[in-house]
N, C-alpha and C positions, 0 to 999 in steps of 0.2 A: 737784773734778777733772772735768774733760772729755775725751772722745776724737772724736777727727776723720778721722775716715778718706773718704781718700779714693778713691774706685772706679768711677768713668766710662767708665772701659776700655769695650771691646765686645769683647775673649778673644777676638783671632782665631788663637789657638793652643790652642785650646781647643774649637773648633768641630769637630762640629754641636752641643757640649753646650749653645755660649753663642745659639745661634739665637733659644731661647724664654726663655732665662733667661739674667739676668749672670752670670758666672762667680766671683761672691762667692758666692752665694747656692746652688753648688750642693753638696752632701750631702758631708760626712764621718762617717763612724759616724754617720747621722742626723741633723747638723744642718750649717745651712751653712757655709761655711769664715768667712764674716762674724761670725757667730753665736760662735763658735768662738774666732776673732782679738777679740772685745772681752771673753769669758768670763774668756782666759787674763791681760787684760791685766789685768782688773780683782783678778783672784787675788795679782798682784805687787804693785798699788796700796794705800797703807797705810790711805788713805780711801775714802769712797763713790764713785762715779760719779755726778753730778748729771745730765751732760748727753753726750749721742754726736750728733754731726751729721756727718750722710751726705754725699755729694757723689758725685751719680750720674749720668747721660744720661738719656736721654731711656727709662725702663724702664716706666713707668708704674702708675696707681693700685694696683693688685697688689700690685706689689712694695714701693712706698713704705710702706704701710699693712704689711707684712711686718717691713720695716727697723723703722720705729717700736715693733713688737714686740718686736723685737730689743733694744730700748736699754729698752724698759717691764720684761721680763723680769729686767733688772738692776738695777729699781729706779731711772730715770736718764728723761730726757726725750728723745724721738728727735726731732731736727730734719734736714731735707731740704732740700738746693743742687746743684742744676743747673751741671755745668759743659759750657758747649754745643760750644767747639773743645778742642782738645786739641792744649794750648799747654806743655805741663810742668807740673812737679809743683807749683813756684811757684804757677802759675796756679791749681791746682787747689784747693791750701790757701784760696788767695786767694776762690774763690766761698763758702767760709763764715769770712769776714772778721769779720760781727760774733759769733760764736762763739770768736773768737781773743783772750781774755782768759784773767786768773789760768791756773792752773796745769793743763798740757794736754798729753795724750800724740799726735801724731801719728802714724798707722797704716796702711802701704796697703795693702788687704785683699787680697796674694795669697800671702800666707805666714803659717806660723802656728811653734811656738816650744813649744821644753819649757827652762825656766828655776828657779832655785832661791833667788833672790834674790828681798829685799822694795826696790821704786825708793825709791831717795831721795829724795824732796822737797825737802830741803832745798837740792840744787846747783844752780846757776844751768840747766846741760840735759846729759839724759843721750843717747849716742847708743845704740844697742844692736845688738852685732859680734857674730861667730862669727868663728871661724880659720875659714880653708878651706889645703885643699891649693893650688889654683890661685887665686889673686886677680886674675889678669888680666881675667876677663869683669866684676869687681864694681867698685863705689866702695870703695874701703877708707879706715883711718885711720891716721895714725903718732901715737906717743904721746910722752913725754918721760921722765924718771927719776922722777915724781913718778906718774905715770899720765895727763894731763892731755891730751885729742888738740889734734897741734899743727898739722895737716895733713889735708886731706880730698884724695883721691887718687881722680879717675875713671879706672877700666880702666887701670892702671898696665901699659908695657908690657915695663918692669923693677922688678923685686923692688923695694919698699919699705914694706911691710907685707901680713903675712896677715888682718888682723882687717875682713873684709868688712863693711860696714854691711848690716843686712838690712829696714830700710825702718822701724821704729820708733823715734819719738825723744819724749824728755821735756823739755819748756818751764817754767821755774819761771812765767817770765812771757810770758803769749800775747801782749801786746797788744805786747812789743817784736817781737819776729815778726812780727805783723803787721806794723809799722812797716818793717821791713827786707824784708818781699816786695812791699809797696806801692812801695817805694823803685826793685825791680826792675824794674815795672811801667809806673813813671811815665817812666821813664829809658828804657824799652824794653832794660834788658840783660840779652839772649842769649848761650844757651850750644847751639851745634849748632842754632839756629833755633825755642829755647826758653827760656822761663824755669823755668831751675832752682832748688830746693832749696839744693842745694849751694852755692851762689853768696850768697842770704842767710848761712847758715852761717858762710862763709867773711868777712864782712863784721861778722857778731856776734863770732864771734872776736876781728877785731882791733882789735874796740873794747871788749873787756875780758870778753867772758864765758866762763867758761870749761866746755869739752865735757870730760865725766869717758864714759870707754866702761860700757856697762852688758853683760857678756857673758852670750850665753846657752850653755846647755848641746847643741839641737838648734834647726836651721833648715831649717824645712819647706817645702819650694816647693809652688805647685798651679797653675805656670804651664802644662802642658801633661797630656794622658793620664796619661802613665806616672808623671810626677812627685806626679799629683794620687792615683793609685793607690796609691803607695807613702806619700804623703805616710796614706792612710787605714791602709796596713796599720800605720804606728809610732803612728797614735793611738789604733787601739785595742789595741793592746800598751800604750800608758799610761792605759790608762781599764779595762784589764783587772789592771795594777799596783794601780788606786787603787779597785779592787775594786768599778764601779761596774757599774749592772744593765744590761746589752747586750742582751738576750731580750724581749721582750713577753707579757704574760701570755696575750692576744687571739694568741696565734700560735699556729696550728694546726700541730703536726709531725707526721708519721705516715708509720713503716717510713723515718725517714731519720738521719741523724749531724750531728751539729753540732759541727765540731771548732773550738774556741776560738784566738784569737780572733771572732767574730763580733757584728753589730751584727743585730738582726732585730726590722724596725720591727712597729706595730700591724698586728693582722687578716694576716696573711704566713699564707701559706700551704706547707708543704712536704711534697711526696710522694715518694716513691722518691728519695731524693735524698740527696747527699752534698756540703754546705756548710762550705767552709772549709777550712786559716784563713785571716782576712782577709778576710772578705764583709762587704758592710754593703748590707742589702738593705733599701728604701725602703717605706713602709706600702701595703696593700692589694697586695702584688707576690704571684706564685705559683710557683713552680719546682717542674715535676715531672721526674721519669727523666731528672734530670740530673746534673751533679759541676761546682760551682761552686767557684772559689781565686782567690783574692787579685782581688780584684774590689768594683765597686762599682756592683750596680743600684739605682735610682732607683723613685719610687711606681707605682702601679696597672700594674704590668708583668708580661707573662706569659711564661714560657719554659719550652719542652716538649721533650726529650730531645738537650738539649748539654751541652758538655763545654768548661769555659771556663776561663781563666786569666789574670789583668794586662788583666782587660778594665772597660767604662763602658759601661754601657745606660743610656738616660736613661729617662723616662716614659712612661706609656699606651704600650708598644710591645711586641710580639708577636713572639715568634721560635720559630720550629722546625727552624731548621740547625742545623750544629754547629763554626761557625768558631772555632780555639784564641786566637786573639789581637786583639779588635775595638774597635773605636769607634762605637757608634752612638746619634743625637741622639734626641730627644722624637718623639712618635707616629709611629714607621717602623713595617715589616714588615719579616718578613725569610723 
């Protein structure tokens, strides 16, 4: 099994966090949200992960040699593709073309999934929906009496189906994929001044393959602030279910609380302080005579008598105000 994800992006809704780093790669309880998106997929997978190839801009040595960590840690090989314009999702798959064989999970790293289900391997391809309240902003899918999707639907702007597609899909066979995004390719067809996903899909369809929906139980977005906040407080609510260790042993606390859930990386430091729930504070970070909630600081970070809430500090960055509700990127002052 292979996963392919794809993540070029530059997160301009996500800025200042995305300035120094992509916004795959930045922290939820600890680890990136990349990290995170191939951990859970591989947990549904009934097999190994052999192979994960990336497909990233222009981020540099750093981070590639990170990514490759990322796919080592899972026992799997990390491969790396460049995709230089940002042409659609088509396009993007397409820059790791030859990684698009045998059986392949598709994945784009800005959301991540609480699921209860083992993939099927055996169906020709799985798409994977959630209900929403509102379908109008999504691609959704309509299905038949058998379960079978018989329709892929962009931003419907009347009702016909709730079950959103939330950007992961399973391929029995990669290299017919491949065949049918090349096809988009070659032809030059566009959708909105793109080549889309959706558009191969819709062409595997009707030449006999058939889309079975694979639902999840939670779909997590990390497209903006508040999203990627909230997105950290329900994972460590399920990392706190699954009983797993959020404390560091290198973590200094003194004269402070730590109300659960909390994520609190290596060497942290906490003085007069009241964290939590829902912090997830990055290694080497220090918070003193402060009261920290549902928040997410980042590594070697220092903060001295605020009072925070729904907030994102990113790294190396220094604060002694005490604003209730902020966004701020990699080494600022404040």
């Amino acid at each position: 099994m292979k996963i392919i994800v794809p993540m070029a992006g530059i997160g301009k809704r996500m800025r200042p966090h995305t300035l120094t780093i992509p916004k795959p790669l930045l922290p939820i309880a600890g680890k990136p949200i990349v990290q995170r998106l191939v951990e859970d997929i591989a947990k549904v997978c009934n097999e190994p992960i052999d192979e994960i190839a990336f497909i990233i801009g222009d981020f540099g040595k750093e981070v590639e040699e990170n990514l490759k960590k990322v796919a080592q840690d899972l026992g799997a090989e990390g491969k790396i593709f460049h995709q230089k314009e940002a042409l659609g999702t088509a396009h993007a798959i397409m820059c790791a073309k030859e990684s698009l064989d045998g059986k392949i999970v598709v994945a784009f790293a800005d959301t991540l999934f609480r699921a209860d289900f083992t993939l099927d391997d055996s169906k020709d391809s799985i798409i994977w929906v959630q209900k929403v309240e509102d379908p109008r902003p999504f691609g959704v899918v309509k299905l038949n009496d058998e379960g079978i999707i018989t329709d892929f639907v962009e931003k419907p702007e009347t009702f016909v189906s709730d079950l959103a597609i939330i950007g992961i899909y399973y391929f029995k066979d990669g290299a017919n994929l491949r065949k049918e995004l090349q096809y988009l390719l070659d032809n030059d067809i566009k959708e909105k001044g793109e080549y889309q996903l959706t558009n191969a899909l819709e062409n595997m369809k009707n030449k006999g393959v058939k889309f079975a929906p694979g639902e999840v139980k939670e779909w997590l977005d990390c497209g903006n602030k508040n999203a990627t906040v909230y997105t950290n407080q329900r994972v460590l609510e399920f990392l706190q279910q699954d009983n797993e260790k959020l404390v560091a042993d290198s973590a200094q606390i003194t004269n402070s609380v730590v109300i659960p859930p909390c994520y609190i990386g290596e060497n942290v430091v906490l003085e007069n302080a009241v964290v939590g729930p829902h912090v997830s504070i990055g290694d080497n970070s220090t918070i003193k005579n402060s009261r920290i909630e549902n928040s997410i600081i980042q590594t070697n970070t220092s903060i001295e008598g605020a009072n925070y809430t729904n907030s994102m500090i990113g790294n190396h960055t220094t604060i002694n105000e005490k604003p209730k509700d902020i966004s701020v990127g990699d080494y600022n002052q404040l």
